[in-house]
C-alpha positions as CSV (number, residue, x, y, z in Angstrom):
1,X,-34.4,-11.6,6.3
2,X,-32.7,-14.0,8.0
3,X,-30.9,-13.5,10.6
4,X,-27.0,-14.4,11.0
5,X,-25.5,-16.4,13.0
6,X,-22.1,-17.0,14.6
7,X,-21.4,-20.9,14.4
8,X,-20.3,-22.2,18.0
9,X,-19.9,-18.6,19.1
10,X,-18.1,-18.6,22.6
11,X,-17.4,-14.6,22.3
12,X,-20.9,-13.3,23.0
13,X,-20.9,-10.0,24.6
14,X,-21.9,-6.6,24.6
15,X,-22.4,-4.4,21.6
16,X,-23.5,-0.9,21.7
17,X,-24.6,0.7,18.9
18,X,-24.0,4.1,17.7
19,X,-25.6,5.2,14.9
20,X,-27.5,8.0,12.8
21,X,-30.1,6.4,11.1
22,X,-33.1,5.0,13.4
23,X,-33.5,2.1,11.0
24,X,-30.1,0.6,10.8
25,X,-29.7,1.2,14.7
26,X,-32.5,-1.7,15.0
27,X,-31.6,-3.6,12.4
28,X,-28.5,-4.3,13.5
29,X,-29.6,-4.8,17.3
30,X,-32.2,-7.4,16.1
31,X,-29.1,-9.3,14.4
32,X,-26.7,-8.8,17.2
33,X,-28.9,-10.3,19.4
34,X,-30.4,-13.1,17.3
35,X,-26.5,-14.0,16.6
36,X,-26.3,-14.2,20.6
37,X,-24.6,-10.5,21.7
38,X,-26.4,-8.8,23.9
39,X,-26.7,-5.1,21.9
40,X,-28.2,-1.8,22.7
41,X,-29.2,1.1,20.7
42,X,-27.6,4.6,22.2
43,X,-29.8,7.5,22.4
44,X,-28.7,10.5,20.6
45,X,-26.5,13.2,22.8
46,X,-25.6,13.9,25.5
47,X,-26.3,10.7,26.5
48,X,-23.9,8.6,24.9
49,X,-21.1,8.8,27.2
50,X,-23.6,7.5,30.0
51,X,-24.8,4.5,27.5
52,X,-21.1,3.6,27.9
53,X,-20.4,4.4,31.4
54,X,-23.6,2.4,32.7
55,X,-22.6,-1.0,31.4
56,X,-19.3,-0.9,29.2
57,X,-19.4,-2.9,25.8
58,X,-16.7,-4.9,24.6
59,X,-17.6,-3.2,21.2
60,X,-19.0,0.0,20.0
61,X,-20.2,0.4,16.8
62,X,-20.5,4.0,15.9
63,X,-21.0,6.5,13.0
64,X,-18.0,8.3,11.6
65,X,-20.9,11.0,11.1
66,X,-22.9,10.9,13.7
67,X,-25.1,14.3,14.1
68,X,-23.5,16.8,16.4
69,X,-20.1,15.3,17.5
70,X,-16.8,14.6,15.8
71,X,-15.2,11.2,15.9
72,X,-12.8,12.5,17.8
73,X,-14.9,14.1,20.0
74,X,-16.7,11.1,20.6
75,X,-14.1,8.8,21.0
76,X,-12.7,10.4,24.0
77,X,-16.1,10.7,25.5
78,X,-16.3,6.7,25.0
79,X,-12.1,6.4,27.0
80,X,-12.9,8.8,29.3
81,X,-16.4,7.0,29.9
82,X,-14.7,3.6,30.2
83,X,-12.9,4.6,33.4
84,X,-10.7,2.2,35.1
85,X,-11.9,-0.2,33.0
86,X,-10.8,-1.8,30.0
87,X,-11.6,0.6,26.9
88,X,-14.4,-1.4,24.3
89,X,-13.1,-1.9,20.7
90,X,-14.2,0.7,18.2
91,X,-16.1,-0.4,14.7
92,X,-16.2,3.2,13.0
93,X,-18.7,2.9,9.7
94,X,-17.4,5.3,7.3
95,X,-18.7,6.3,3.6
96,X,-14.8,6.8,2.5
97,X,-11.6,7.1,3.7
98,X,-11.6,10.6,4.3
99,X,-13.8,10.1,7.2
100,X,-10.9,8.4,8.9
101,X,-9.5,10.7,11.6
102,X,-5.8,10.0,11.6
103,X,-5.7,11.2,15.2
104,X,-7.8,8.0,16.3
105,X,-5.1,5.5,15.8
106,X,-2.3,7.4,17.4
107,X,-4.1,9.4,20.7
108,X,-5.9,6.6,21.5
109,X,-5.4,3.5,19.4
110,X,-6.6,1.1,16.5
111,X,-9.9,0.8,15.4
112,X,-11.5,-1.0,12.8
113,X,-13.5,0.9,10.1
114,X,-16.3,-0.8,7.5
115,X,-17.4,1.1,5.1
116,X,-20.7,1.4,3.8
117,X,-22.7,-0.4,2.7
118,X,-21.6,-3.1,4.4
119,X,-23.0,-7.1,4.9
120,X,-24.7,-7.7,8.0
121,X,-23.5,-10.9,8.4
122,X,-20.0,-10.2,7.6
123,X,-19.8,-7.8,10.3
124,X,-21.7,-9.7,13.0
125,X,-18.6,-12.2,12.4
126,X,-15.7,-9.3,12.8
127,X,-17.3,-8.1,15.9
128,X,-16.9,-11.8,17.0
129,X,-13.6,-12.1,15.8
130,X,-12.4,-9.3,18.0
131,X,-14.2,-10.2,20.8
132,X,-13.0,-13.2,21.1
133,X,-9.1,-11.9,20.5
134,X,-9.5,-9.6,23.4
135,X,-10.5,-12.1,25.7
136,X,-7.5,-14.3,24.7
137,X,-5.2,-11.3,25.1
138,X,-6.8,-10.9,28.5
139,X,-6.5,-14.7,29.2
140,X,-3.1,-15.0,27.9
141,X,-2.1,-11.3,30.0
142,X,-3.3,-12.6,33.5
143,X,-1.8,-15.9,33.1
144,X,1.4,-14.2,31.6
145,X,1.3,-11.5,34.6
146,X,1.0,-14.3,37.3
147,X,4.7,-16.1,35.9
148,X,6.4,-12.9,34.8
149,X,8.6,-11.3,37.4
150,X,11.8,-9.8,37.8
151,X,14.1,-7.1,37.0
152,X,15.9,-6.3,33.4
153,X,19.1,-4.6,33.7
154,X,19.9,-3.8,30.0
155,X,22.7,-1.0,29.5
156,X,22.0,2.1,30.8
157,X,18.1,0.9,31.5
158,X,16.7,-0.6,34.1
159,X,13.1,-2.2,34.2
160,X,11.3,-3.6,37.4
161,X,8.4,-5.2,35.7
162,X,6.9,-6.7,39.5
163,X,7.0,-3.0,40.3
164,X,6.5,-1.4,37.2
165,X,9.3,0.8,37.0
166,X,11.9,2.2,35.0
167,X,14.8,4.0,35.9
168,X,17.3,5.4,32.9
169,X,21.1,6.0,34.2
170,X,19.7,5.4,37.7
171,X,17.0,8.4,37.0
172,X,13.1,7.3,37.6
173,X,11.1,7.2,33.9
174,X,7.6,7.9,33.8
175,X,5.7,5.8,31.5
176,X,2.3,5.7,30.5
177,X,0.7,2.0,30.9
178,X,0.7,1.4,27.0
179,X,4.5,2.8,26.8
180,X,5.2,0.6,29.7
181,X,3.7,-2.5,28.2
182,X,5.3,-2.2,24.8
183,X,8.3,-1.4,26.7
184,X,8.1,-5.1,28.5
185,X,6.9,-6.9,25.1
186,X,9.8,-5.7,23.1
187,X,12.5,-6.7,26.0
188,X,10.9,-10.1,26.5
189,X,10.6,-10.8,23.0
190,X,14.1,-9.3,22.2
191,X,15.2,-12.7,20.9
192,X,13.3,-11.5,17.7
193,X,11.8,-8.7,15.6
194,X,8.4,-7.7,16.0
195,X,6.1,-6.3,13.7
196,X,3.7,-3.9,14.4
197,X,0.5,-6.3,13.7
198,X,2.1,-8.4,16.6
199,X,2.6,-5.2,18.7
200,X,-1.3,-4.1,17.8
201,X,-2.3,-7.4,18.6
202,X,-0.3,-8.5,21.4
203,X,-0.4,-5.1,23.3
204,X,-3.5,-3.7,22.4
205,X,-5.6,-7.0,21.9
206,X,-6.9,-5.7,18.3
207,X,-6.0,-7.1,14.9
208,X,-7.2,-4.1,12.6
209,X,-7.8,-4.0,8.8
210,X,-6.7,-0.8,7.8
211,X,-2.8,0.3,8.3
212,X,-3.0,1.9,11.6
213,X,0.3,3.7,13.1
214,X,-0.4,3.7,16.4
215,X,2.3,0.9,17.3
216,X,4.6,3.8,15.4
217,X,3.4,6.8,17.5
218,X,4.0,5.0,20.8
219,X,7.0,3.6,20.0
220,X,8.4,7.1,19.6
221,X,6.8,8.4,22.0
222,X,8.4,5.9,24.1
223,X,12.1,6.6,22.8
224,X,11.7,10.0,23.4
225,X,10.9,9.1,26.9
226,X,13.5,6.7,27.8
227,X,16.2,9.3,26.6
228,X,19.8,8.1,26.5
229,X,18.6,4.8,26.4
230,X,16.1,5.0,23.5
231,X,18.4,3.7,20.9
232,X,17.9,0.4,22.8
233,X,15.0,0.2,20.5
234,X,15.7,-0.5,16.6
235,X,13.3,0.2,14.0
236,X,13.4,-2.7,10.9
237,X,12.7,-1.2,8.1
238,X,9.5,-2.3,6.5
239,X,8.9,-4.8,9.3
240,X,8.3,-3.7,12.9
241,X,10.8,-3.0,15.7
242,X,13.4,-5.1,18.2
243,X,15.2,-4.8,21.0
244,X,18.6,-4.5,20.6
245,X,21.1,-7.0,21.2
246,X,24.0,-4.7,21.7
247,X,24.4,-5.1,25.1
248,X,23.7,-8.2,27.2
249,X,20.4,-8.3,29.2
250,X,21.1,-9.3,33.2
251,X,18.0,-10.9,35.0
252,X,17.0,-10.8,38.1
253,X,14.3,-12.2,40.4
């Protein structure tokens, strides 16, 4: 068979492969790397939360059914392996949709399912397509975090993004770093209505193909969080969300 290839591929990374059957593990390894990616095979528990930790992958590509661990399970092995560094992207391989854990998408994020049987070549050029979108998200983010500064004094919130802070009626908020980064895309795109694809893409770095509500879960999550000053943050029916216009938005350097 011949192998595929990525034309002008400038996204070649890591891929670790997680998956059941022996065959298939290597199959797809030997077309990985003849496509350019550098891909391992992980051994079967306990180890997989080591294969991660020792190198991280900008993609995983794991079973839904993998012997001996649930997907849920296993994808908080893969977070909590990944450290203080940036999480890989998740491929799950599923037989149907009911192997889709619903948790996934909102405790930890999108991922992107195939399901089987699948094309090879079809998904040696999805794993490139994400690839390359989270290393233009990371691109676009550090030259975005060098030019963005100041303070945003909107109603009854207050955000410091140099400081990444944010104080309701004068009272300190504690955000997590995803609530805290939708929390800056919405006011610096208030000027328009974001969808939830833009939020999964823009936020998380991940365009994915199934309907995923995690964009939803942290947005109330979020809300709840900011209190008194939650309504700030209008859901569009059928669209996405936006920052509301109600009150006029005060920057400061």
């Amino acid at each position: 068979m011949k192998p595929p290839s990525v034309a002008d591929a400038g996204a070649h990374g890591q891929v670790l492969v997680m998956v059941n059957d022996a065959e298939l593990g290597a199959l797809l390894s030997y077309c990985l790397t003849a496509a350019g990616f550098r891909a391992r095979v992980s051994a079967r528990a306990p180890s997989r939360a080591e294969d991660v930790r020792r190198e991280i992958p900008e993609v995983v590509l794991v079973d839904a059914r993998l012997d001996g661990i649930r997907s849920i399970d296993l994808w908080r092995e893969i977070r909590a392996a990944s450290g203080n560094e940036r999480p890989p992207a998740v491929i799950m391989f599923i037989t149907d949709e009911a192997d889709i854990d619903p948790r996934l998408g909102l405790e930890f994020g999108p991922c992107d399912f195939v399901v089987y049987p699948f094309g090879v070549r079809d998904l040696v050029l999805r794993i490139d397509a994400i690839i390359r979108l989270r290393r233009e998200m990371a691109r676009a983010a550090d030259s975005h975090q060098l030019r963005r500064s100041g303070r945003y004094l909107v109603g009854r919130l207050e955000l410091d993004v140099d400081r990444q802070m944010v104080r309701v009626d004068g009272v300190p908020v504690a955000l997590a770093h995803t609530e805290m980064r939708v929390l800056i895309y919405l006011v610096e795109n208030r000027d328009r209505v974001c969808s939830r694809v833009d939020l999964l893409t823009d936020v998380w770095g991940f365009r994915p193909r199934v309907r995923s509500r995690a964009a939803d879960i942290h947005v109330t999550r979020l809300r709840a969080k900011l209190g008194a000053a939650g309504d700030l943050i209008e859901t569009i029916r059928g669209t996405g969300y936006r920052f509301s216009a109600q009150h006029p938005v005060v920057v400061s350097e």
